[in-house]
N, C-alpha and C positions, 0 to 999 in steps of 0.2 A: 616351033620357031615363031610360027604366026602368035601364038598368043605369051611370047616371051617378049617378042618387040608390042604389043598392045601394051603390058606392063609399064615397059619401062618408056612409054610413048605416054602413059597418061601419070607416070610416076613424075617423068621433065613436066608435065604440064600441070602438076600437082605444086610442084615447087617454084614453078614460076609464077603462079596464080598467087602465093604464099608471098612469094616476097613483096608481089605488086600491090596487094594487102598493105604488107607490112611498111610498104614505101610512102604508102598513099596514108597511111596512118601518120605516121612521120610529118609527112607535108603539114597533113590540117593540125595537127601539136603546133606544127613550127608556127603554121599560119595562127593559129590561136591566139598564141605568146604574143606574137608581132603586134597584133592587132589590137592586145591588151597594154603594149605600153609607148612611152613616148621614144621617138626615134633617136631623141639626141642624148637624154639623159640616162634611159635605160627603165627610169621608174616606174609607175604604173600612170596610166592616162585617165583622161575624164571618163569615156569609155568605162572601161574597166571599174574607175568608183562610185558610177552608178551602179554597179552589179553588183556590189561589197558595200555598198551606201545598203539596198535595200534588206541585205542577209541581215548585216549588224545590229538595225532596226529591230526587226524581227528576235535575235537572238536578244537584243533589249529588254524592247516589250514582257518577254517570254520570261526571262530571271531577273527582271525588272532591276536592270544594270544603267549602266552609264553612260554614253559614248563624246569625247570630247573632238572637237571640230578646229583645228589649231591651222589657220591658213598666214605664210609666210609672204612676205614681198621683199625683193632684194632693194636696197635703197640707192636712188640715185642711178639705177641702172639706164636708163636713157642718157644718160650723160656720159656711164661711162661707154658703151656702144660710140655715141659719138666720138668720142675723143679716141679712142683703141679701134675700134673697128668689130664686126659682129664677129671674126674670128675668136678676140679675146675674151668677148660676150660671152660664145658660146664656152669654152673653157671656163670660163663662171659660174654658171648655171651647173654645167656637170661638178665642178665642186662641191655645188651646194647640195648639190642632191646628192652626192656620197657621203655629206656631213650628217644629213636626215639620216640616210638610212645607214646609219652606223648608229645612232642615239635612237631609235627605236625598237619595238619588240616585235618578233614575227607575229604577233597575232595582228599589228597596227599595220596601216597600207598608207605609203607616202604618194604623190598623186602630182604630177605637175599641174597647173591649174589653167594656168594660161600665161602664156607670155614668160615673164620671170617671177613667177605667183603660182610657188608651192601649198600643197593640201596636206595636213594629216591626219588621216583616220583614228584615232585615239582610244582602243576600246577598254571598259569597267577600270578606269583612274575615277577619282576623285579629283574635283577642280586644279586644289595646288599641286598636286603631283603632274597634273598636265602641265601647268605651268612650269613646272622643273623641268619636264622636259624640254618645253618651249625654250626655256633661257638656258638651259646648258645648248643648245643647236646653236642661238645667240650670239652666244659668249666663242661656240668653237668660233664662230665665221669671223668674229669680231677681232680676231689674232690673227687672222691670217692677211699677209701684206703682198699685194700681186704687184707686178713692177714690170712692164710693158714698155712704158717709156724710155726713149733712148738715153736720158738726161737726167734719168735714177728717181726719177718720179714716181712714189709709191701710193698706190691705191688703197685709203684703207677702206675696206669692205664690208658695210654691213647691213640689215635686214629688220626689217618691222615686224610685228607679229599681231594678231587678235584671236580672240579665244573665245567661243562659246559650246553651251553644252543642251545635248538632247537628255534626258524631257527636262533638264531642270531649266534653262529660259522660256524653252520652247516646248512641245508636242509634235509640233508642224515643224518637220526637218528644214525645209526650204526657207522657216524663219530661223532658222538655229546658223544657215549657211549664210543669209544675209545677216546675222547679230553679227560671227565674226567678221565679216565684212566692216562693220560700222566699228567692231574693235579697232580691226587694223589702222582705218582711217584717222582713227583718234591717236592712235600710237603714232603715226607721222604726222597730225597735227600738232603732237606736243614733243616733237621733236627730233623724231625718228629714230633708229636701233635701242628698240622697249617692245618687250610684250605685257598688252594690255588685254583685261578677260570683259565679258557685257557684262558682268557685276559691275566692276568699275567705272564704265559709263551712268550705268544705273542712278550708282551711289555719290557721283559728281553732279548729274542733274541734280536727287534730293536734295545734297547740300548749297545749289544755287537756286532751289524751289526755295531753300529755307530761307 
């Protein structure tokens, strides 16, 4: 008797250890995930594309491939926040990042960047093939009419873009992140909802060097 209830005395405590295991496994997954993405949109955070920033490099370098760097800004978004309120804001942003990651391939990683200023990881495309991508996301956002206002006032909605590429502008990733930067910028100085690549700027300086 004695050594039947020891059995099943360390049998229950075989099983409970087991699950506590398996719960506490669970957690840090969950907490993983969490950690890895943005709260509101779902997508992946800065976080997270640092860690997939430095793989991609690497898998680069290594079958000396391509990675394009395609960073979004929603336009005019300060105004509409003003006008609607950061409820409608937010219902914005999460649009837009459902629109990313529908036109993207699971090998690519979309990335909120900051604020209303999406990232996406873009890996072995060719320039204009990025840029297809780029302006098919565009063009979805660019249809869609959000209507908030009581008075049938329709918001039409749309987004800038800039584009550059590792190693072909750069070697130095952190200049490849600030080239699209200076894309973007030139896309809303010349007018905003346009995606613009750092060739482009390149080849407008030459032509006003000329």
């Amino acid at each position: 008797v004695h050594n039947g209830l020891v059995i099943v005395f360390f049998s229950l405590y075989s099983l409970s250890v087991n699950r506590y295991k398996r719960i506490n496994y669970l957690d840090k997954k969950a907490l993983r995930r969490l950690s890895s993405r943005d709260a509101l949109t779902g997508i992946y955070n800065r976080h997270r594309f640092e860690e997939e920033l430095r793989r991609a490099i690497k898998h680069a370098q290594r079958y000396d491939t391509q990675l394009s760097l395609v960073l979004f800004d929603i336009d005019n978004f300060k105004q509409f926040n003003d006008k609607y309120g950061h409820l409608p804001g937010d219902e914005l942003l999460i649009m837009f990042a459902d629109i990313i990651r529908q036109n993207i391939r699971k090998e690519d990683l979309a990335i909120r960047y900051r604020g209303e200023e999406f990232l996406i990881l873009i890996r072995n495309l060719e320039l204009d093939l990025a840029v297809s991508v780029a302006e098919r996301i565009r063009r979805q956002l660019e249809k869609k009419r959000i209507q908030f206002d009581i008075n049938g006032i329709v918001w039409n909605v749309t987004a800038s873009c800039g584009i550059a590429q590792y190693p072909v502008h750069s070697n130095n990733i952190f200049k490849v992140i600030e080239y699209a930067d200076k894309a973007l910028y030139y896309a809303k100085s010349m007018g905003k909802n346009s995606v613009v690549t750092y060739d482009q700027i390149l080849s407008d300086a030459n032509r006003q060097g000329k």
